[in-house]
C-alpha positions as a LaTeX table, in Angstrom:
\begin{tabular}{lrrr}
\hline
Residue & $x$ (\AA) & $y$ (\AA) & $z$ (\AA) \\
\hline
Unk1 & 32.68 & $-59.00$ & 34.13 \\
Unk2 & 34.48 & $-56.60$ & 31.87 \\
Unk3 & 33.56 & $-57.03$ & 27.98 \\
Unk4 & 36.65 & $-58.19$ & 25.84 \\
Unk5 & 38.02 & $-55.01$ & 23.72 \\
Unk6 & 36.39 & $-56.34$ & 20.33 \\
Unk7 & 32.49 & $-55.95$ & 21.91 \\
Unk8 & 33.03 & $-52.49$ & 23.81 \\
Unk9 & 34.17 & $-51.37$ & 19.78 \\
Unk10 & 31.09 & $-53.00$ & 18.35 \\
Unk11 & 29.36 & $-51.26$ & 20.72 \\
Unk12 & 30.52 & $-48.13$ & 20.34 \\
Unk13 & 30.33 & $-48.44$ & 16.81 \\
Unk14 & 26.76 & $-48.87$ & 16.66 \\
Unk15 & 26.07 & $-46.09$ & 19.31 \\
Unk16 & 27.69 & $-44.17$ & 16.38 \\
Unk17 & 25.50 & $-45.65$ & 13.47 \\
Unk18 & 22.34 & $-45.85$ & 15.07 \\
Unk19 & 22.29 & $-44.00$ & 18.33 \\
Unk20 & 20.10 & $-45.00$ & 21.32 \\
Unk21 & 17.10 & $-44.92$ & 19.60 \\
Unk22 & 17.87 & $-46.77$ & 16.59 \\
Unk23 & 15.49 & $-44.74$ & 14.03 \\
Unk24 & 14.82 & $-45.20$ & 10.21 \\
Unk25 & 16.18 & $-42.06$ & 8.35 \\
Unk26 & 12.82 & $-40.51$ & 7.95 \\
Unk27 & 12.09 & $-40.99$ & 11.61 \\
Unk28 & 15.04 & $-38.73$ & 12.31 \\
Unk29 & 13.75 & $-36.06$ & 9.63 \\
Unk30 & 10.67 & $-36.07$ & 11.52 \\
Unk31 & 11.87 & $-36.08$ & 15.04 \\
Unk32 & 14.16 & $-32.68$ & 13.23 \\
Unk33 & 11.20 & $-31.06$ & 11.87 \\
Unk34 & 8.93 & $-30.97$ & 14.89 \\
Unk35 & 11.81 & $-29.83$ & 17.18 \\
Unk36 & 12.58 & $-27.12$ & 14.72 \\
Unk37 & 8.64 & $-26.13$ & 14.90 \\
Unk38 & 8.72 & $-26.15$ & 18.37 \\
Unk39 & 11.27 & $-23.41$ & 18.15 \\
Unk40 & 9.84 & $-21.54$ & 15.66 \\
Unk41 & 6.33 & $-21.93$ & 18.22 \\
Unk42 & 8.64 & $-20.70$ & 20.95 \\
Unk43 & 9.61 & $-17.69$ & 18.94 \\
Unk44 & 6.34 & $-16.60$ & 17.80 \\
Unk45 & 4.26 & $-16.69$ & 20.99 \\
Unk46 & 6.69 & $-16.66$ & 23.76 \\
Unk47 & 9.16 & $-13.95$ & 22.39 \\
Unk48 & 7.23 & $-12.44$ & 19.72 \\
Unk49 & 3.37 & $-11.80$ & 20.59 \\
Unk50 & 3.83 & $-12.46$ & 24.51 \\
Unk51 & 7.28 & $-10.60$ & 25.50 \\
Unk52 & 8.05 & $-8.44$ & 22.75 \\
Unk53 & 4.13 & $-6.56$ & 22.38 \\
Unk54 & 1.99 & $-7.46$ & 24.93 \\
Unk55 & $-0.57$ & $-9.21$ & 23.09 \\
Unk56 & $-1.06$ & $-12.36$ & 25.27 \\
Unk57 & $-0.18$ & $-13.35$ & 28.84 \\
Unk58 & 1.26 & $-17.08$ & 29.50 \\
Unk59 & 0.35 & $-19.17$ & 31.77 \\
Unk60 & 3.60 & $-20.15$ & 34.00 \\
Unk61 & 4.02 & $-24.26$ & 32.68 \\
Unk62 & 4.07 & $-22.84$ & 28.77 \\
Unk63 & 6.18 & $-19.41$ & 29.72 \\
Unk64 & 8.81 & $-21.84$ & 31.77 \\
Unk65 & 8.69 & $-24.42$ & 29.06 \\
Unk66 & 9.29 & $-21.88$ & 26.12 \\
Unk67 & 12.07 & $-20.22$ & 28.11 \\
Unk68 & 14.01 & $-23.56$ & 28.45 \\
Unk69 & 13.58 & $-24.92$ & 25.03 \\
Unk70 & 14.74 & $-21.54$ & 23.84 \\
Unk71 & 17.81 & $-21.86$ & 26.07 \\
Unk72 & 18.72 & $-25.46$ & 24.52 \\
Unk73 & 17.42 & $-24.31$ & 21.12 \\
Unk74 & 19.01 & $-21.64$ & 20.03 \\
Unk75 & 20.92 & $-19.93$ & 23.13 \\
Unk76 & 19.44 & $-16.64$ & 22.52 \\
Unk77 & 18.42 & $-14.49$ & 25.62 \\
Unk78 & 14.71 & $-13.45$ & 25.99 \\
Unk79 & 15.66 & $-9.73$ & 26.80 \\
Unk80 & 17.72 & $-9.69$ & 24.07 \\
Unk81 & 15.49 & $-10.64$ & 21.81 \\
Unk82 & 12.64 & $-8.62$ & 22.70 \\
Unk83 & 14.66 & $-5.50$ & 22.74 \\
Unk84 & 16.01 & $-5.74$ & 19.28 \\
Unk85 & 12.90 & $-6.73$ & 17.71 \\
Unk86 & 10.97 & $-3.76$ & 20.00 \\
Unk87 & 13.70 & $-1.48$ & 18.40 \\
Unk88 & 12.84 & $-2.76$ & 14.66 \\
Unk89 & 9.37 & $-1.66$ & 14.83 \\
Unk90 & 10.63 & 2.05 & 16.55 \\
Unk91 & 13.09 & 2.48 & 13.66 \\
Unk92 & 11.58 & 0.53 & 11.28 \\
Unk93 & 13.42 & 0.96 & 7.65 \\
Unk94 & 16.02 & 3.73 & 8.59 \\
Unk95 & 19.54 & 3.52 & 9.64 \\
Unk96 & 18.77 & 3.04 & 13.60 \\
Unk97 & 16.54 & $-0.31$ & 12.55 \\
Unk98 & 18.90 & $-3.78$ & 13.83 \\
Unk99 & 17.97 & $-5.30$ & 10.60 \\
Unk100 & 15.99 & $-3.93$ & 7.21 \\
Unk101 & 16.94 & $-4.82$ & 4.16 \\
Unk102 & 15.86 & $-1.66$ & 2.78 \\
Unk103 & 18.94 & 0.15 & 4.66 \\
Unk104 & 21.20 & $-2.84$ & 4.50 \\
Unk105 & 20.65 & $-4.82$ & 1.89 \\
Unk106 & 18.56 & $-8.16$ & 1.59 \\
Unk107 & 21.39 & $-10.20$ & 0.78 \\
Unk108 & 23.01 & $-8.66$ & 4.42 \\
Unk109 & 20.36 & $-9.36$ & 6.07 \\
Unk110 & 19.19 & $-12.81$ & 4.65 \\
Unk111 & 22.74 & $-14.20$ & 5.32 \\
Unk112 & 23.95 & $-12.65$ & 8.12 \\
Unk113 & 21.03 & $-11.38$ & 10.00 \\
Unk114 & 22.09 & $-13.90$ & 12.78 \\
Unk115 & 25.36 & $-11.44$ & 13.05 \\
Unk116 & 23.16 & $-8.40$ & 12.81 \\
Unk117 & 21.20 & $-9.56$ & 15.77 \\
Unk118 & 24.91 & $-10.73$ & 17.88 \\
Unk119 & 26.20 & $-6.91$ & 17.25 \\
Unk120 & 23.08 & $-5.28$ & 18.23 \\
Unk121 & 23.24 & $-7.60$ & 21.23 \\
Unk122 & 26.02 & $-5.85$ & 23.00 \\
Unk123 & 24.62 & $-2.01$ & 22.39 \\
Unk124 & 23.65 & $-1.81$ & 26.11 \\
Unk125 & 21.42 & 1.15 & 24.73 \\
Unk126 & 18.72 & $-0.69$ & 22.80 \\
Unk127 & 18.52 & $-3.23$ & 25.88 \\
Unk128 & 18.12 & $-0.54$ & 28.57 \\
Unk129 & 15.72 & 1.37 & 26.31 \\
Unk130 & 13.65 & $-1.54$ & 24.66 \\
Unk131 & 14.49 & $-4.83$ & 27.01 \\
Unk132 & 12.57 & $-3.52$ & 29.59 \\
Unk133 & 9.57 & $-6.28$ & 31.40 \\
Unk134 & 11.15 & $-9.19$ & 30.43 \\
Unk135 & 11.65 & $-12.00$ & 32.93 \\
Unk136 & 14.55 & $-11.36$ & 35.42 \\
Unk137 & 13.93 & $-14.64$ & 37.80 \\
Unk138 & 16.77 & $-16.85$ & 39.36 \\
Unk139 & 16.97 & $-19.27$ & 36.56 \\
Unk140 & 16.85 & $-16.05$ & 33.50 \\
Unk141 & 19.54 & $-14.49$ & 35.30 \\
Unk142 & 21.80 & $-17.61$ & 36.35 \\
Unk143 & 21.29 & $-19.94$ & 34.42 \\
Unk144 & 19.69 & $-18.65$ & 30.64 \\
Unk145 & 21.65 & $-15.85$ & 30.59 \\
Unk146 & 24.53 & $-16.76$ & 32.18 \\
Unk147 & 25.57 & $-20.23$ & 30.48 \\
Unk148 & 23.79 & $-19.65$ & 26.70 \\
Unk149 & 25.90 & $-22.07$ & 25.08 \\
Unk150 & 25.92 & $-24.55$ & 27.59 \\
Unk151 & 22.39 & $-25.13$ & 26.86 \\
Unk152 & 22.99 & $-25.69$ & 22.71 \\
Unk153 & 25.60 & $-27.46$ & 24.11 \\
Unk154 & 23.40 & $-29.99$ & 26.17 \\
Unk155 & 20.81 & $-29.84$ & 22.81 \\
Unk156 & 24.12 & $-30.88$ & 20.82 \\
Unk157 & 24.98 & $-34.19$ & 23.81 \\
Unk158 & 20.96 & $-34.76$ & 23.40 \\
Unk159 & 21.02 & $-35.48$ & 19.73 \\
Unk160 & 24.53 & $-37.18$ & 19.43 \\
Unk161 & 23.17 & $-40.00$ & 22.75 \\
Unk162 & 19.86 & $-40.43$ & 20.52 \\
Unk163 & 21.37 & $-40.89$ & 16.68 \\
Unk164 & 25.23 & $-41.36$ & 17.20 \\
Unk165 & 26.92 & $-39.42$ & 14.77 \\
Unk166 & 23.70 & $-38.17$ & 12.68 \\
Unk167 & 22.83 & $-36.79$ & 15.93 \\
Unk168 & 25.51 & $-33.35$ & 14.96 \\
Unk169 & 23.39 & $-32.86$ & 11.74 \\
Unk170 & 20.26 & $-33.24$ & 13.47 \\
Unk171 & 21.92 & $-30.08$ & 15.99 \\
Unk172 & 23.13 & $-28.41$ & 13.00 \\
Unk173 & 19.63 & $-27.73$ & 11.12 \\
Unk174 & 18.12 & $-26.81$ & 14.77 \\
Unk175 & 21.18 & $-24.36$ & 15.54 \\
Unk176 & 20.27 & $-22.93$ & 11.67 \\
Unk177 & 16.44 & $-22.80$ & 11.74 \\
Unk178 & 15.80 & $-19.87$ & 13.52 \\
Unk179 & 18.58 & $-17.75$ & 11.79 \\
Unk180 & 17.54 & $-18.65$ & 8.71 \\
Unk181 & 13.79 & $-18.77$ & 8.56 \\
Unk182 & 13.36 & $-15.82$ & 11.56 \\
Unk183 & 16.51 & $-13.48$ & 11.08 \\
Unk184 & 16.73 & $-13.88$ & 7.57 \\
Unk185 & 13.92 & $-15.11$ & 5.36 \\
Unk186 & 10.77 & $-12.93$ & 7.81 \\
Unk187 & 13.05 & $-9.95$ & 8.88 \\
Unk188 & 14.87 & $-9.68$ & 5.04 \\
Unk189 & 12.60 & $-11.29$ & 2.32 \\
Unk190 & 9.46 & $-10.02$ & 4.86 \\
Unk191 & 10.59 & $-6.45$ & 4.23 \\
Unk192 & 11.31 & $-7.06$ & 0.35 \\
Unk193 & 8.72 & $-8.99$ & $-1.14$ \\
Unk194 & 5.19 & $-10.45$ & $-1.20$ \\
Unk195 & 1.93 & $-9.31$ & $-1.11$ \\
Unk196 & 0.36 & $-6.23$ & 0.88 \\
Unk197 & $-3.26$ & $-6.21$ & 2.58 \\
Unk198 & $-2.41$ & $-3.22$ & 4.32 \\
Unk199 & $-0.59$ & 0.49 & 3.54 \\
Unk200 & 1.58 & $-0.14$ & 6.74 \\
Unk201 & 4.25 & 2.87 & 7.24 \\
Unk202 & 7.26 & 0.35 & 6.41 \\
Unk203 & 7.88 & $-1.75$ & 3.77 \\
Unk204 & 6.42 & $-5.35$ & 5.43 \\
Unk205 & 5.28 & $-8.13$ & 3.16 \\
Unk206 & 2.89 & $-10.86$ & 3.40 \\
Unk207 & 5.57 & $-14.01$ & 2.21 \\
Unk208 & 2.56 & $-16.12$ & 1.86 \\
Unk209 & $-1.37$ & $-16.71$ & 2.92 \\
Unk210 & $-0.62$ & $-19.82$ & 5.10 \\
Unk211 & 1.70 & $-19.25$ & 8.01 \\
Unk212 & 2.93 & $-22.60$ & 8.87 \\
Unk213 & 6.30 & $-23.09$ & 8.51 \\
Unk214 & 7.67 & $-19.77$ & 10.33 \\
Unk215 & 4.69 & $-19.93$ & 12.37 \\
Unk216 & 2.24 & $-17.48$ & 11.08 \\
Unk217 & 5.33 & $-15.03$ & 11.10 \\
Unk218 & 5.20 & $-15.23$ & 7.09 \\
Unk219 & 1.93 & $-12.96$ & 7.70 \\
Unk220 & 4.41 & $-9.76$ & 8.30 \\
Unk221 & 2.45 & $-7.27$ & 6.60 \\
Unk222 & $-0.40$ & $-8.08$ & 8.95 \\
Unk223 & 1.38 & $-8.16$ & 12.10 \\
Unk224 & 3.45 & $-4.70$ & 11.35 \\
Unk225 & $-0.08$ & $-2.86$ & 10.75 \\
Unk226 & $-1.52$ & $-4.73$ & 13.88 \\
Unk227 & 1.58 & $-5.45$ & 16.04 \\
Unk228 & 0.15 & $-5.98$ & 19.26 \\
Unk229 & $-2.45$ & $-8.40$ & 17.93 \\
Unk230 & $-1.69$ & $-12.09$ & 19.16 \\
Unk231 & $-3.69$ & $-13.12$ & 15.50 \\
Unk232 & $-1.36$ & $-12.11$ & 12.53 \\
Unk233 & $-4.05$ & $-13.74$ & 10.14 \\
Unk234 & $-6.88$ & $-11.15$ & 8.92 \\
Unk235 & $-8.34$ & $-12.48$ & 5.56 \\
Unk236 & $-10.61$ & $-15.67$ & 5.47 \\
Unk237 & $-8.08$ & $-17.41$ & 3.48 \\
Unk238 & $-4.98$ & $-16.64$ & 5.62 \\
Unk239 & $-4.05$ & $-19.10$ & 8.26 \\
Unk240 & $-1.93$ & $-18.71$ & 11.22 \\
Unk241 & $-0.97$ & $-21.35$ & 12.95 \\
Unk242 & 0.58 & $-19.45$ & 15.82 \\
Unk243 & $-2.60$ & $-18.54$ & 16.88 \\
Unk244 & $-3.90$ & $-22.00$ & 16.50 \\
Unk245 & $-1.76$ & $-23.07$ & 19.58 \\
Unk246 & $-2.77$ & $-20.01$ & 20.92 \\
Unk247 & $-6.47$ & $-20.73$ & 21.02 \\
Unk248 & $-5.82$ & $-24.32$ & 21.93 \\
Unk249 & $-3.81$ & $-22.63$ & 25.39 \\
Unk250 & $-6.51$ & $-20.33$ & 25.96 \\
Unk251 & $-8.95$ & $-23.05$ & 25.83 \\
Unk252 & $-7.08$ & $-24.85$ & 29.07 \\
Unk253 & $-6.51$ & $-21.32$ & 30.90 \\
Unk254 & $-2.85$ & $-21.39$ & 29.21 \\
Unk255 & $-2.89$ & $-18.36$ & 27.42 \\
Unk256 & $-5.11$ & $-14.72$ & 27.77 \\
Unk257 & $-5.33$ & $-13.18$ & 24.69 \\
Unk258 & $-5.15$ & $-9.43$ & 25.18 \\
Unk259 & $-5.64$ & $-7.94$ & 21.40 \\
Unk260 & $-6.56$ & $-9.00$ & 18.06 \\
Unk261 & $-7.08$ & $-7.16$ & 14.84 \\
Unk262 & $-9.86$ & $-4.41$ & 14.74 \\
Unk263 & $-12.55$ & $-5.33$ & 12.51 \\
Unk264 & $-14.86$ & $-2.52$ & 11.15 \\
Unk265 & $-18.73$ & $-2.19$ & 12.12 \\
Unk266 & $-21.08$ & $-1.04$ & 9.89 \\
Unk267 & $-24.97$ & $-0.02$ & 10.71 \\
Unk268 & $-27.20$ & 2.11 & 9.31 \\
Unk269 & $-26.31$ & 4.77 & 6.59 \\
Unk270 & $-26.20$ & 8.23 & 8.75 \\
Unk271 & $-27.41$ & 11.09 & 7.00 \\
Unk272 & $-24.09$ & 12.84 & 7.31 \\
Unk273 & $-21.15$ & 11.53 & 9.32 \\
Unk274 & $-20.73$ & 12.68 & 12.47 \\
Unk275 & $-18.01$ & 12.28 & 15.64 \\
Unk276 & $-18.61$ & 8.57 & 15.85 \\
Unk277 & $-17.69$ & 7.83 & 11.46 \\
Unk278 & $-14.96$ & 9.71 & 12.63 \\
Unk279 & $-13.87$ & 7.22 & 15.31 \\
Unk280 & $-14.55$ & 4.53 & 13.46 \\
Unk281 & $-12.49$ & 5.80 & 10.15 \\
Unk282 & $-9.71$ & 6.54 & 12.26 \\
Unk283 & $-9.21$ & 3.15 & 14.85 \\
Unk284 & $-10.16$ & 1.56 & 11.64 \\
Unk285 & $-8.41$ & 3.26 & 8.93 \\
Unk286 & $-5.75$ & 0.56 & 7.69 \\
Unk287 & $-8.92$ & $-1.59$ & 6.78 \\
Unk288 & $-10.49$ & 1.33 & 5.27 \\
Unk289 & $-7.54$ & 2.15 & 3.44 \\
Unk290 & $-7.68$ & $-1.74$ & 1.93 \\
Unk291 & $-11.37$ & $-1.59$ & 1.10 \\
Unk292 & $-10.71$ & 1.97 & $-0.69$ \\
Unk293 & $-7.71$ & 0.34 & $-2.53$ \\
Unk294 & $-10.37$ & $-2.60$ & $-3.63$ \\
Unk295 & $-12.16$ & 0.23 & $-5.06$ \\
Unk296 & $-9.13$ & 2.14 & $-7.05$ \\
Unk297 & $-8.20$ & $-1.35$ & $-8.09$ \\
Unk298 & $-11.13$ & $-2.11$ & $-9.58$ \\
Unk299 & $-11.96$ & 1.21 & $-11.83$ \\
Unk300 & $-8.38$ & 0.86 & $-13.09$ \\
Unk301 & $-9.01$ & $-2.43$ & $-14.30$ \\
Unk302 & $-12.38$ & $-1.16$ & $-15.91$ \\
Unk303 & $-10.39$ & 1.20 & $-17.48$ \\
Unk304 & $-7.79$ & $-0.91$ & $-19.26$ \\
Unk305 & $-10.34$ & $-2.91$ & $-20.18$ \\
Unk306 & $-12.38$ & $-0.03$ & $-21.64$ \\
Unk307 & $-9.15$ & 1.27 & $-23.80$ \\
Unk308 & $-8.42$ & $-2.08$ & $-24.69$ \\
Unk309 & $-12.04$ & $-2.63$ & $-26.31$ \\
Unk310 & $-11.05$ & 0.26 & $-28.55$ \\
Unk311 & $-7.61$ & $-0.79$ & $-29.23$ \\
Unk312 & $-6.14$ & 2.02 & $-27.15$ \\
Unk313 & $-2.44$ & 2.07 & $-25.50$ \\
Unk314 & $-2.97$ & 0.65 & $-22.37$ \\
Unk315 & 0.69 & 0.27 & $-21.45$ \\
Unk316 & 1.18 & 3.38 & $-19.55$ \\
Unk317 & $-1.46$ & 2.21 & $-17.05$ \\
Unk318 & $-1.10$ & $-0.94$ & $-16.66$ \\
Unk319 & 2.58 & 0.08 & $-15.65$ \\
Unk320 & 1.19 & 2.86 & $-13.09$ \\
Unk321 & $-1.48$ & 0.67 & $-11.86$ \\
Unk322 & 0.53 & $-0.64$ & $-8.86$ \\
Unk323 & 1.27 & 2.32 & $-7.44$ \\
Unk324 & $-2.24$ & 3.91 & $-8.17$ \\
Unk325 & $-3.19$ & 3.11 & $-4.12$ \\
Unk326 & $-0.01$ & 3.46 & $-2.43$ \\
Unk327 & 1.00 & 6.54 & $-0.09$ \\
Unk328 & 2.41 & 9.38 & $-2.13$ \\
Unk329 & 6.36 & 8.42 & $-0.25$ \\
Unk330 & 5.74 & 4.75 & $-1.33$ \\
Unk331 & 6.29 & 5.29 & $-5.12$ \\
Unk332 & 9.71 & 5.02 & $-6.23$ \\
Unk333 & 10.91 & 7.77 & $-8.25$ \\
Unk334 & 11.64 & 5.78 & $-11.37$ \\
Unk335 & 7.76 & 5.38 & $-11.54$ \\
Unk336 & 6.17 & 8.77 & $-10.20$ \\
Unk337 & 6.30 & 9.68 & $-14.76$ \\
Unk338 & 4.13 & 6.92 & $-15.51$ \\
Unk339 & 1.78 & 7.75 & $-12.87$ \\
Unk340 & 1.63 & 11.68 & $-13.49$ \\
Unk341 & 1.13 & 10.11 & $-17.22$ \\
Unk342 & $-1.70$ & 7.96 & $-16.35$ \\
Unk343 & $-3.49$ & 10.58 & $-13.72$ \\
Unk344 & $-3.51$ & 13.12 & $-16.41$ \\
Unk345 & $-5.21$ & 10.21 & $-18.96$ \\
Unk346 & $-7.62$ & 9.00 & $-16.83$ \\
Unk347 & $-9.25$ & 12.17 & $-14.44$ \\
Unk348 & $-12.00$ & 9.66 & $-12.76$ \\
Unk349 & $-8.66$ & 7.77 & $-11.62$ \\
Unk350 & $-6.65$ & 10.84 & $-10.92$ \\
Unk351 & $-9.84$ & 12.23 & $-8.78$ \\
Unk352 & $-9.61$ & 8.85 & $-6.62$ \\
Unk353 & $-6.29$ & 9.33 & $-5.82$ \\
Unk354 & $-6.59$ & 12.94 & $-4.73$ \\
Unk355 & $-9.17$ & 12.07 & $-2.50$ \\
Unk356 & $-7.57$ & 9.00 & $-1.00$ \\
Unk357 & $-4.33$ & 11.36 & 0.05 \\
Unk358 & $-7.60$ & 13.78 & 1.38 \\
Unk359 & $-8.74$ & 11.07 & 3.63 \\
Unk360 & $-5.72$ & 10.07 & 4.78 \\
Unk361 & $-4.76$ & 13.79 & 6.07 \\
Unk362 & $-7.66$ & 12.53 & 8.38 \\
Unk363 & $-5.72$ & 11.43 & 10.78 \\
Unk364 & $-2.57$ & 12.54 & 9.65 \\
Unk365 & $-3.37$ & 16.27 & 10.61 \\
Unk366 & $-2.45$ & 16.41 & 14.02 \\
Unk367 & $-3.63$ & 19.93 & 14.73 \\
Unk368 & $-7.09$ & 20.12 & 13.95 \\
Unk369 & $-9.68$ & 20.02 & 16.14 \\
Unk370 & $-11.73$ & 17.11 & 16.36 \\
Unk371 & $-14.97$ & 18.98 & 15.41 \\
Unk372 & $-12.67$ & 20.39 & 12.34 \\
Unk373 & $-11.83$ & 16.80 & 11.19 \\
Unk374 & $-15.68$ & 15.71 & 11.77 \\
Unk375 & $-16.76$ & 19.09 & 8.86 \\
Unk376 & $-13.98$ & 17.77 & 6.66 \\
Unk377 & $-14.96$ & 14.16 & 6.47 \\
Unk378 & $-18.60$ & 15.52 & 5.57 \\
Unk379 & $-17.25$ & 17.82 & 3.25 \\
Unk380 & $-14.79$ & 14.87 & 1.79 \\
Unk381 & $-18.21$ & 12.16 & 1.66 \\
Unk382 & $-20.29$ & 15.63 & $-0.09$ \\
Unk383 & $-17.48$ & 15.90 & $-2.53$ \\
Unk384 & $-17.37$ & 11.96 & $-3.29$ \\
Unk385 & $-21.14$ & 11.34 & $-3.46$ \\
Unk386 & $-21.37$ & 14.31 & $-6.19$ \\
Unk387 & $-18.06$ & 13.06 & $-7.85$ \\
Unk388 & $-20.17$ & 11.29 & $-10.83$ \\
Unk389 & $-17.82$ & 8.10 & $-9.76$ \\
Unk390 & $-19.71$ & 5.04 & $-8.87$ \\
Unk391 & $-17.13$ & 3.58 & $-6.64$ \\
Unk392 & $-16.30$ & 6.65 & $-5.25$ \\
Unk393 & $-19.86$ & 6.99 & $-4.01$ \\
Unk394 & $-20.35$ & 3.59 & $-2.79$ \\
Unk395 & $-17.03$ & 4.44 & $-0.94$ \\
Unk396 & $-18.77$ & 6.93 & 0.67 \\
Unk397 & $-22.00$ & 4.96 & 1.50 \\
Unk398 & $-20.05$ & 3.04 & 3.51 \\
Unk399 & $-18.21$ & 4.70 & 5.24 \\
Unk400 & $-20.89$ & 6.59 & 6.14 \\
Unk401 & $-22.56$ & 3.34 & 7.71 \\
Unk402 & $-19.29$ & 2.92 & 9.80 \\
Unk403 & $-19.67$ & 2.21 & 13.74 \\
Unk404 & $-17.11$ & 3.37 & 16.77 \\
\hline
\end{tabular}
């Protein structure tokens, strides 16, 4: 029996307000937001830390699962992908790099980073050079790459069968999420500002503590020092909650974790150090680098404290104190007069950072031999220990307590 005209209208009507499902508003919001962080999980461990570096293995029912939300999540190609973000780290902050904000611009790559990533697409260079082990199965080749659309498409049918016409905003914030939060807020604002744990050789920011929104991606700093650690977070109070699924896979034979960050072993003082400090200062030396930083940190603040007890000028170094730690090629050239000001003002602070660009030559100098490097580091631990400077000495201590 065929309904009269008026009741197929009705009906179609309230497929259109309400959608199969029939949800309250903030039913809908949620049903958005955990799609969206399914995507942004996809990204993270499938494409990021599993494809792009190596740092896990999937199991097949997660890999196949990832691959196909991807495909109706956000069309882009796993090959693709990989090789674009395997050329960012190679080229990191110069011209050749798909996407820093330091050669581009962060408003170029915060708005259109999703265009940055479509042109760098079609340079079949970066994917023969970079796309390389990626999956290249029957369904990758026919079906993921072949028909990207079609699968936002079926995402877009999906959402408009469940919620009627909210169902095309619903697609709308999933078709945004990824360029927004992963092309433009961690690969601009990541490479702009936040906070630093580590003297990485780029310009990568921690965005914030507690990775949960981009997936533990917002720990960028971390992850560019460590990138083929499948654990971004480092510091007790950073959270990752990438590698909170990650456990939870490894726990049912889902996921083998290949790498995490290095953490540094300390023993016994040695007398002197010897080949093994060595080893341990060099795997190790980003931490090291941090700890010594503590250290700088902390005798600059004594010494604004100590000139403002006598009603000194403290300006000039609480201007330089920033830059104090960083890599000589780090400090912008508008400050390098306010920290030659503040060296030559304060020699225990000026001694610290000679000797931090001393250790770092470490493993910078490429042509010594490795007993050379083994006499310098004794000669640079002789040098702090009779330095006069407290943290310079305890520095020294222990490092000299360091384990391969």
């Amino acid at each position: 029996m065929l309904l009269p005209d008026w009741a197929v209208l009705n009906a179609a009507i309230d497929w259109l307000g309400h959608g199969l499902w029939n949800l309250a508003w903030w039913q809908i919001i949620l049903y958005t937001l955990a799609t969206t962080h399914i995507t942004i999980a996809a990204v993270t461990i499938f494409l990021h830390r599993a494809q792009a570096h190596r740092a896990l293995d999937l199991h097949a029912i997660p890999s196949h699962f990832f691959r196909f939300w991807l495909w109706i999540g956000t069309g882009m190609v796993t090959k693709e992908w990989v090789a674009i973000h395997r050329k960012h780290h190679a080229k990191c902050e110069t011209v050749d790099d798909p996407h820093s904000p330091q050669t581009r611009g962060l408003d170029t790559v915060m708005w259109r980073g999703a265009e940055l990533y479509r042109a760098e697409s079609k340079n079949l260079e970066t994917m023969k050079k970079f796309g390389h082990g990626t999956p290249d199965d029957w369904m990758e080749r026919n079906v993921y790459t072949r028909y990207g659309w079609q699968g936002v498409g079926l995402m877009l049918i999906l959402n408009l069968a469940l919620f009627g016409a909210l169902g095309a905003a619903v697609w709308a914030v999933q078709m945004l999420w990824i360029p927004f939060w992963a092309a433009g807020v961690v690969n601009g604002v990541g490479h702009y500002w936040g906070y630093r744990n580590f003297e990485a050789q780029d310009a990568s920011t921690n965005l914030s503590p507690w990775g949960i929104i981009i997936g533990g991606e917002e720990l960028h700093n971390n992850h560019h020092t460590y990138p083929t650690s499948a654990k971004f977070s480092v510091k007790p109070y950073e959270f990752d909650i990438g590698w909170v699924y990650i456990t939870m896979m490894k726990k049912i034979g889902w996921a083998t974790v290949k790498k995490v960050p290095p953490k540094l072993q300390l023993g016994d003082v040695k007398p002197v150090a010897d080949e093994k400090t060595l080893e341990a200062l060099i795997a190790n030396r980003y931490e090291v680098m941090a700890g010594y930083a503590r250290g700088v940190r902390q005798a600059c603040k004594d010494e604004i404290a100590a000139l403002k007890a006598r009603n000194a000028d403290a300006s000039v170094l609480q201007a330089a104190k920033r830059w104090l730690h960083r890599d000589a090629e780090k400090v912008p050239a508008i400050a390098l007069p306010q920290l030659a000001q503040a060296r030559a003002a304060h020699p225990a602070l000026d001694k610290m950072v000679t000797m931090r660009e001393e250790l770092r030559q470490l493993w910078l100098n490429t042509s010594q031999s490795r007993e050379q490097l083994t006499a310098d580091l004794q000669a640079w631990c002789r040098r702090a220990e009779e330095s006069g400077i407290a943290a310079l000495r305890e520095f020294s201590l222990r490092l000299r307590a360091a384990q391969a």
